[in-house]
ROSE-4610 file (N, C-alpha, C; in Angstrom, 1 decimal, always signed):
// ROSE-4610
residu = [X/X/X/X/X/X/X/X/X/X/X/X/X/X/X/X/X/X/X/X/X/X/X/X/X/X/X/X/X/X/X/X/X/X/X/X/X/X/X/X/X/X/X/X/X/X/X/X/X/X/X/X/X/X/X/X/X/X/X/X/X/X/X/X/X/X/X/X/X/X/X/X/X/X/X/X/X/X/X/X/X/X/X/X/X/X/X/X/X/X/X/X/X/X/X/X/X/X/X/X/X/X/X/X/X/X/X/X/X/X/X/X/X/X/X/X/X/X/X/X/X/X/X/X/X/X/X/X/X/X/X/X/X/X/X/X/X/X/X/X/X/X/X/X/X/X/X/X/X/X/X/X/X/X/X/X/X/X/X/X/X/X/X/X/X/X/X/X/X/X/X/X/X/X/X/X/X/X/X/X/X/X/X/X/X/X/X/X/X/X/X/X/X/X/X/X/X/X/X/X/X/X/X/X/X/X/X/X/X/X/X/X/X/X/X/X/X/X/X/X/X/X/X/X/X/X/X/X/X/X/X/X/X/X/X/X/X/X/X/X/X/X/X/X/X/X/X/X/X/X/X/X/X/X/X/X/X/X/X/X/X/X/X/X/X/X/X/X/X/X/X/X/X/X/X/X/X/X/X/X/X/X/X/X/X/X/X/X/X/X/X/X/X/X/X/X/X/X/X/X/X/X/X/X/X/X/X/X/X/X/X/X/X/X/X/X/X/X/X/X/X/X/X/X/X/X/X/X/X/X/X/X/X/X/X/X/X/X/X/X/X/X/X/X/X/X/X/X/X/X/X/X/X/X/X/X/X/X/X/X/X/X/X/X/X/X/X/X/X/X/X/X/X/X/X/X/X/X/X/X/X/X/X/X/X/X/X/X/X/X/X/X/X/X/X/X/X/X/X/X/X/X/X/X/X/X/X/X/X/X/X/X/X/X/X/X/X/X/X/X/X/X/X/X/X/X/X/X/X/X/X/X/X/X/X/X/X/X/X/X/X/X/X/X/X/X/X/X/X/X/X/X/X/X/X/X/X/X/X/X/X/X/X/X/X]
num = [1/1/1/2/2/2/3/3/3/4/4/4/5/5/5/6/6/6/7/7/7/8/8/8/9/9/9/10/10/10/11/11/11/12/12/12/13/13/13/14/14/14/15/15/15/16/16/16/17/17/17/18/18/18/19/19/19/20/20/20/21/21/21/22/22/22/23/23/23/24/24/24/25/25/25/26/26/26/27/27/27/28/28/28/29/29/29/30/30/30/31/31/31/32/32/32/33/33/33/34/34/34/35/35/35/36/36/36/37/37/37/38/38/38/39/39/39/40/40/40/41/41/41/42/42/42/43/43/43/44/44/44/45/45/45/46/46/46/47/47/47/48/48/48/49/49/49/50/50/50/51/51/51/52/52/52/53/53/53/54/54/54/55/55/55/56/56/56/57/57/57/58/58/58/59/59/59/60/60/60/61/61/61/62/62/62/63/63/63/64/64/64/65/65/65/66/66/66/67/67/67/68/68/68/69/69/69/70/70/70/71/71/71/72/72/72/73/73/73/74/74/74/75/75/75/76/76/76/77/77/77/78/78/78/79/79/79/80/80/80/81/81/81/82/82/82/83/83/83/84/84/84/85/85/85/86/86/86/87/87/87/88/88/88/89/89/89/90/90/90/91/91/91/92/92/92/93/93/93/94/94/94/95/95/95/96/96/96/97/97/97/98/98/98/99/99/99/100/100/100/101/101/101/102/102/102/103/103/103/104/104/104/105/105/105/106/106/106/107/107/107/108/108/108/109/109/109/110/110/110/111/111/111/112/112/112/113/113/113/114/114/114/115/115/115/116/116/116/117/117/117/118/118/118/119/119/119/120/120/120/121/121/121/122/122/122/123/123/123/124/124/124/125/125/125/126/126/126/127/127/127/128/128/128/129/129/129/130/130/130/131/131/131/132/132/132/133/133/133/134/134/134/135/135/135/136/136/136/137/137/137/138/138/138/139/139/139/140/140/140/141/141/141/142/142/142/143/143/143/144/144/144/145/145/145/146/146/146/147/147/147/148/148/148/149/149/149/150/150/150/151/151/151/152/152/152/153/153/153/154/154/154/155/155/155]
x = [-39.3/-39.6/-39.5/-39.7/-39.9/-38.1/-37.7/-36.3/-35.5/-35.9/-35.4/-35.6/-36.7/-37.7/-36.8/-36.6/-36.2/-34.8/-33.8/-32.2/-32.4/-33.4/-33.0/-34.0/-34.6/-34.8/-33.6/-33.0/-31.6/-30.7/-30.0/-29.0/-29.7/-31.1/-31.5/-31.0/-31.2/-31.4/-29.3/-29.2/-27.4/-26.5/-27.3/-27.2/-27.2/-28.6/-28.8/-28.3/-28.1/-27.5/-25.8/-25.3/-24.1/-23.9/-25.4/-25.2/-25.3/-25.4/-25.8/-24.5/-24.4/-23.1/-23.2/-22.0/-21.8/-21.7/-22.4/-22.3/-21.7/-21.0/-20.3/-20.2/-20.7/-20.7/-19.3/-18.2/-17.2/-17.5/-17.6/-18.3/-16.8/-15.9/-14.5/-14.7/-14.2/-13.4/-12.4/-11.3/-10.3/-9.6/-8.4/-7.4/-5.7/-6.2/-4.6/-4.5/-3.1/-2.8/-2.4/-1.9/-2.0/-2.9/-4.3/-5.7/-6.3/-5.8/-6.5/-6.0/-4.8/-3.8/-4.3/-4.4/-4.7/-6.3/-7.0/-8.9/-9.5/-8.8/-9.3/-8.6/-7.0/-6.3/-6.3/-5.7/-5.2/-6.1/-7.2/-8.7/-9.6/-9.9/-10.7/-10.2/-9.0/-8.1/-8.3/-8.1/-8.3/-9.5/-10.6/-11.9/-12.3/-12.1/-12.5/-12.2/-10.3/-10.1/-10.9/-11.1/-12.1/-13.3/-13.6/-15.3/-15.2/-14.2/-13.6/-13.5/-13.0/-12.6/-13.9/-14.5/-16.2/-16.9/-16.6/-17.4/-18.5/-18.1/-19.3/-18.4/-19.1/-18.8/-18.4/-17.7/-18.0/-17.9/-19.5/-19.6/-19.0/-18.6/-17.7/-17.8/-18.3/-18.8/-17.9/-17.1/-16.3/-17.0/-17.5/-18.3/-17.1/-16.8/-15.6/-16.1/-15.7/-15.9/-15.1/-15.2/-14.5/-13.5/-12.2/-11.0/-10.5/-10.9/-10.4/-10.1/-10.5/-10.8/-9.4/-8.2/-6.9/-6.4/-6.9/-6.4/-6.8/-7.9/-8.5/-8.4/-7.0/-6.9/-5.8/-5.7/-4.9/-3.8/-3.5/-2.5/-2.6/-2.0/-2.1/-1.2/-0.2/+1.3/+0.2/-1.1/-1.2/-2.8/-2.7/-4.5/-3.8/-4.9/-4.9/-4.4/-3.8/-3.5/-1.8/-1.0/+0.1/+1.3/+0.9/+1.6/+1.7/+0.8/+0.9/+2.0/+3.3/+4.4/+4.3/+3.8/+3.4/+2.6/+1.4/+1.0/+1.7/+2.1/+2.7/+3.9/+4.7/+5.5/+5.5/+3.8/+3.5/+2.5/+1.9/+0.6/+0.7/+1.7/+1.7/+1.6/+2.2/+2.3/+1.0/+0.3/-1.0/-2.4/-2.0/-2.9/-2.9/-1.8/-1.7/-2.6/-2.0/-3.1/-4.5/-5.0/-6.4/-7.0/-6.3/-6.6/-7.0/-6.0/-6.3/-7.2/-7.7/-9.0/-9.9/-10.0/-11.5/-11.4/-10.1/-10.4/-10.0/-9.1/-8.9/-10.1/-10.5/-11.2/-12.8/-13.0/-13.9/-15.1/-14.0/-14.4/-15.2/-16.5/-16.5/-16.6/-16.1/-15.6/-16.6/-17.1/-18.4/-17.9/-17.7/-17.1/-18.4/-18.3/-19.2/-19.0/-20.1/-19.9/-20.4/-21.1/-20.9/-19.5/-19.1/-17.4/-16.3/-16.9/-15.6/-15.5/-16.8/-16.4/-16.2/-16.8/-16.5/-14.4/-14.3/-12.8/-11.8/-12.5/-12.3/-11.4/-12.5/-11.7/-12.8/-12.3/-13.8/-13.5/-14.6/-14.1/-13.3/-12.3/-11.1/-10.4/-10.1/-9.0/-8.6/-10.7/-10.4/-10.2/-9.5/-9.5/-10.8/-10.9/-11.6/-12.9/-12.1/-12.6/-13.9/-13.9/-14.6/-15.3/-17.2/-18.1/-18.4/-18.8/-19.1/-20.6/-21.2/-22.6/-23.2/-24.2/-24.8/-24.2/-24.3/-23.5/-23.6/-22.8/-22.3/-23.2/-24.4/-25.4/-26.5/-26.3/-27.1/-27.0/-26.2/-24.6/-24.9/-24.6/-24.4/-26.3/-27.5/-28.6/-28.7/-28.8/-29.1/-28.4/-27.3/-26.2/-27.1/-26.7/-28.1/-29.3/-30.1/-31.0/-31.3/-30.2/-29.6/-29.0/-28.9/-28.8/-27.3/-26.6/-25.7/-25.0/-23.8/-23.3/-22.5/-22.8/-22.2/-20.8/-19.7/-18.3/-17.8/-17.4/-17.3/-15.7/-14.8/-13.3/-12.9/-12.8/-12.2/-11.2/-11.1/-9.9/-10.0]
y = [+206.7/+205.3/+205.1/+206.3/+205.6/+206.0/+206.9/+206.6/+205.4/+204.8/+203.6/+202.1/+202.0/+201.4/+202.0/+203.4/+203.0/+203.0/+203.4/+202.8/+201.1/+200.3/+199.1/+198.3/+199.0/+198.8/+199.1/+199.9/+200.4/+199.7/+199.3/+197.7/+196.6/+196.5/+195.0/+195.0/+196.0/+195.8/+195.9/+196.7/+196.4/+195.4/+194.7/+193.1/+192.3/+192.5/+191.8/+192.0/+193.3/+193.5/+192.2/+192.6/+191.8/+190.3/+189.8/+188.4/+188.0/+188.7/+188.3/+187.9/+186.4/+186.8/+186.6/+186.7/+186.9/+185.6/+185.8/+184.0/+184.5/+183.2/+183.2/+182.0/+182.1/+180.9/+181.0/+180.3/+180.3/+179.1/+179.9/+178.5/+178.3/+177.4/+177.2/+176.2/+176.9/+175.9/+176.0/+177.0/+177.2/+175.8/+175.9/+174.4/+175.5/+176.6/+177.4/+177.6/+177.4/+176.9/+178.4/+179.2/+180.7/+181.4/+181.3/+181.9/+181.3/+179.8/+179.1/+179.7/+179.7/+180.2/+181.7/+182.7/+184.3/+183.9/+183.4/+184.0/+183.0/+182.0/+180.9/+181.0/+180.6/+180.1/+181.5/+182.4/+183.9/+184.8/+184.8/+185.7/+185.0/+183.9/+183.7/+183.9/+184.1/+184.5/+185.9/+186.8/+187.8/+188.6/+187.7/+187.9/+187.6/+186.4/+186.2/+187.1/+187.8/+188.6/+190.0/+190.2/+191.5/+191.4/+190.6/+190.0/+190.1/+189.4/+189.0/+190.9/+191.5/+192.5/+193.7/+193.5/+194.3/+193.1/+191.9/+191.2/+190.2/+190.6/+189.1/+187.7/+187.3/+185.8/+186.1/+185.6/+184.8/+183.3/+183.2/+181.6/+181.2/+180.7/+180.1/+178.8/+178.7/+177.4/+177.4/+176.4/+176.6/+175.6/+175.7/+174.3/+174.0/+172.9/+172.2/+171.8/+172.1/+171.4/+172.2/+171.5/+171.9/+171.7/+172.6/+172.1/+172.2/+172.1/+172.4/+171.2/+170.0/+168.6/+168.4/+169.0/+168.3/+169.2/+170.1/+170.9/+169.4/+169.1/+168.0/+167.0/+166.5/+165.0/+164.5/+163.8/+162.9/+162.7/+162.3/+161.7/+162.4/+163.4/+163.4/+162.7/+162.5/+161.9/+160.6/+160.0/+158.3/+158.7/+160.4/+160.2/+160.9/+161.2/+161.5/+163.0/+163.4/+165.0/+164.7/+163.5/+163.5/+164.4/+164.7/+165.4/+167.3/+167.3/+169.0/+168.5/+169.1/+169.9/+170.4/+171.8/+172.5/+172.2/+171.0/+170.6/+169.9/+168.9/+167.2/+167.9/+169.0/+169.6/+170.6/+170.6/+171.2/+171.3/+169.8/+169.1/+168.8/+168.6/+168.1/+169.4/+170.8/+171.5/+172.4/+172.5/+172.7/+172.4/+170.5/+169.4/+169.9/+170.6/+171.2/+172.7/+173.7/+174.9/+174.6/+174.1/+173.5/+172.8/+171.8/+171.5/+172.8/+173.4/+174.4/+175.3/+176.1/+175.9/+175.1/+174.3/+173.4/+173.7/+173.2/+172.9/+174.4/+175.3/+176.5/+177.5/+177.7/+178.6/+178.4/+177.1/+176.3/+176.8/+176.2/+176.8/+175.2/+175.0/+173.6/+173.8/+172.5/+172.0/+171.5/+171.6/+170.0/+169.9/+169.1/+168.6/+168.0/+168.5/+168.1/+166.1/+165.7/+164.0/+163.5/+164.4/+163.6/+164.1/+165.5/+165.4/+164.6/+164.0/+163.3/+161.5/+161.3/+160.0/+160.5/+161.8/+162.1/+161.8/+162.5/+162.9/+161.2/+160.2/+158.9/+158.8/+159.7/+160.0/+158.8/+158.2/+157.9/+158.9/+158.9/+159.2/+158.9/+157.8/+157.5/+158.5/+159.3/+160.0/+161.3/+162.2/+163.1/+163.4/+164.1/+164.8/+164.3/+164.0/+163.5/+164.5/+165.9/+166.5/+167.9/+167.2/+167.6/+166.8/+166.9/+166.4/+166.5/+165.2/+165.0/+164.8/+166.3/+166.5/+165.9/+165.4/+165.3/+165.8/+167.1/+167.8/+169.1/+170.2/+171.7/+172.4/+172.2/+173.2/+173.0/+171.7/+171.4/+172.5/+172.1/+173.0/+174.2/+174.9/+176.5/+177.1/+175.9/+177.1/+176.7/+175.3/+175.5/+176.2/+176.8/+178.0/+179.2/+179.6/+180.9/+181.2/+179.5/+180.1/+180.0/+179.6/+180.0/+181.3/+182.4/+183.5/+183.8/+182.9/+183.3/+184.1/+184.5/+185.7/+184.4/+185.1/+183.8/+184.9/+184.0/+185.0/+183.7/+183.6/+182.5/+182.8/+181.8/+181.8/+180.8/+181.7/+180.7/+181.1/+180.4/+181.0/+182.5]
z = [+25.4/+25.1/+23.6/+22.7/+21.2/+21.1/+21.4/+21.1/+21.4/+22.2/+22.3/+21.5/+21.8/+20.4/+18.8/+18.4/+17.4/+17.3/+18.6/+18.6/+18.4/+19.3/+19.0/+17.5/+16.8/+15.9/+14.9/+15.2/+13.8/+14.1/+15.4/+15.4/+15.6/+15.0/+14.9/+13.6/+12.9/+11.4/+11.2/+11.7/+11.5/+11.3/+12.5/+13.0/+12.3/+11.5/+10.5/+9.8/+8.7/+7.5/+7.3/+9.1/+9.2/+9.1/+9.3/+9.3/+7.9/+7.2/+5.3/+5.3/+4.4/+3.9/+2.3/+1.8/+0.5/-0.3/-1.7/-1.9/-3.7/-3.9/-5.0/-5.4/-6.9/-7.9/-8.8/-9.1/-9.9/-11.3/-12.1/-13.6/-14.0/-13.4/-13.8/-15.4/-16.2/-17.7/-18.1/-17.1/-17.9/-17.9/-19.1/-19.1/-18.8/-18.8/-18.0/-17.0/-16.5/-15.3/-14.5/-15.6/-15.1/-14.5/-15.5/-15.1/-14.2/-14.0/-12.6/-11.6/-11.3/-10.1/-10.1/-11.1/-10.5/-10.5/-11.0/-11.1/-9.7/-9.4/-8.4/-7.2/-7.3/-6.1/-5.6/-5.9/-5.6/-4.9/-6.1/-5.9/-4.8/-4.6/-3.6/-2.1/-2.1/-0.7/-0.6/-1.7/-1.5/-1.6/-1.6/-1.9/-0.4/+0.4/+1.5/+2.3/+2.3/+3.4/+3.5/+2.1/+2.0/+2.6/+2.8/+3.2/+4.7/+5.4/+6.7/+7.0/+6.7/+6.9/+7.4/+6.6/+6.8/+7.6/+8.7/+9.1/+8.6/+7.8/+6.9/+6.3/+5.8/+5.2/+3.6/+2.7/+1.4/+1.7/+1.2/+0.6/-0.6/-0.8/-2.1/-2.9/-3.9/-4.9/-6.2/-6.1/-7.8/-8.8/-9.6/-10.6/-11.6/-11.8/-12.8/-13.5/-14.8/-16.0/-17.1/-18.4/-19.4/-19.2/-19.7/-19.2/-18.2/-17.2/-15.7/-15.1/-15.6/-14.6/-14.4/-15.2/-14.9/-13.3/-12.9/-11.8/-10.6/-10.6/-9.5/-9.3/-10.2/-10.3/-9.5/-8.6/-7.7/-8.4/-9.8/-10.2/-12.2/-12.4/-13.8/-14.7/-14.0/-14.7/-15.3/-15.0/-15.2/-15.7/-16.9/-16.8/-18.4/-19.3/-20.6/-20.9/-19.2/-19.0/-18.7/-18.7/-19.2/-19.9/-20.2/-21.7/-21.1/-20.2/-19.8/-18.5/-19.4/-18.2/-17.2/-17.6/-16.8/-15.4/-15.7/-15.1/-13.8/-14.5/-14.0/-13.4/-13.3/-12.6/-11.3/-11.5/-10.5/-9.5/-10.1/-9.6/-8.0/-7.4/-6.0/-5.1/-5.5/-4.9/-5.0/-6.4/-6.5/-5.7/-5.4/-4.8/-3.5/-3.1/-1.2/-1.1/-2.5/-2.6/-2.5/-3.1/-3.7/-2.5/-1.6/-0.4/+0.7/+0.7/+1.7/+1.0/+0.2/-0.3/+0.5/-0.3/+0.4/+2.0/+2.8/+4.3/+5.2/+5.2/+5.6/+4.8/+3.8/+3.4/+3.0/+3.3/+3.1/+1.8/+0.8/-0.6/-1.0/-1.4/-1.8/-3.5/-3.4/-5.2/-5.4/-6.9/-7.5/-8.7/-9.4/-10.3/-11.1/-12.2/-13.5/-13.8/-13.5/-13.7/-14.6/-15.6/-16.9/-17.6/-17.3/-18.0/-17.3/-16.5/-15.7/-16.6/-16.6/-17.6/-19.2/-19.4/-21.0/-20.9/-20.1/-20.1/-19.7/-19.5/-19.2/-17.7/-16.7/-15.1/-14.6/-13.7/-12.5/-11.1/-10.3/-8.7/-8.1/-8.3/-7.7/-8.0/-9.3/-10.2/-9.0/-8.9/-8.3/-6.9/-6.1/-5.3/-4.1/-3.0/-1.9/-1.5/-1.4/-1.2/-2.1/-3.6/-4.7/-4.7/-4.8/-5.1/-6.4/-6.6/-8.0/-8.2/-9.5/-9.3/-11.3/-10.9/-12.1/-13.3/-13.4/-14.4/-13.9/-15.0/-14.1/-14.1/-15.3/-15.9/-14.4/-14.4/-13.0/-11.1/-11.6/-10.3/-10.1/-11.6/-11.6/-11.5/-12.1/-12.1/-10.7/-9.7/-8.3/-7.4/-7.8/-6.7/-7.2/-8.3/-8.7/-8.1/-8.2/-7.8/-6.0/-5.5/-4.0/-3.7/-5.0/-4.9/-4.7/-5.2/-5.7/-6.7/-6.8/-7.9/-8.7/-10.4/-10.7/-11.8/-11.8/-11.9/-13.0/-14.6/-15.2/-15.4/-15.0/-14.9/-16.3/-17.4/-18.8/-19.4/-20.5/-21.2/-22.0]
């Protein structure tokens, strides 16, 4: 009888161990379109399948602010982020990566909203699917202190 008792005590706890899942804070400021695409688009796919792979979850939080607001904007060709080529050349095909993000990987965005009027965006500008929070500082200490890992993606 105690052997049994303690086999189903060691896959209760297994069980459990499995249901944790993994939580991640991203403090995004980069304004490079290179370091967004390898530290964000790239890495969180390959960060989920790792996770997926041993049975667990990553939760996933990216906070926006600083120079990042031009990755989440609907329309840059018609915002003060004009002038980046690089961008405005490759914004639509970006706006489909970033999507699947949010809805295939279910990564949620929050977008810094006092930098969004600093930067002269309203809510229309960004992305549907990015919430817009007080501000980032706000963002990043309530994911922490949800015990999150916090990973800062800048220049």
């Amino acid at each position: 009888m105690k052997k049994i008792i303690y086999i189903l005590i060691i896959c209760m706890g297994i069980l459990h161990a499995q249901d944790d899942s993994a939580k991640v804070v991203y403090d995004l400021t980069t304004k490079n379109l290179a370091n967004f695409e390898q530290k964000i688009l790239k890495a969180i796919v390959t960060n989920k399948a790792h996770y997926e792979g041993t049975l667990r979850e990553l939760d996933v939080v990216v906070v926006i602010h600083g120079g990042a607001y031009k990755f989440f904007l609907k329309d840059p060709e018609h915002s003060k982020f004009k002038d980046d080529k690089a961008l405005v050349s490759t914004y639509k095909t970006l706006a489909k990566r970033i999507e699947t993000m949010a809805k295939t990987y279910d990564v949620q965005f929050l977008v810094c909203g006092a930098g969004v009027r600093k930067h002269e965006l309203e809510e229309k500008d960004i992305y549907d699917f990015v919430k817009i929070i007080p501000n980032s500082t706000i963002g990043l200490i309530d994911k922490q202190n949800e015990g999150y890992a916090y990973i800062p993606v800048e220049d």
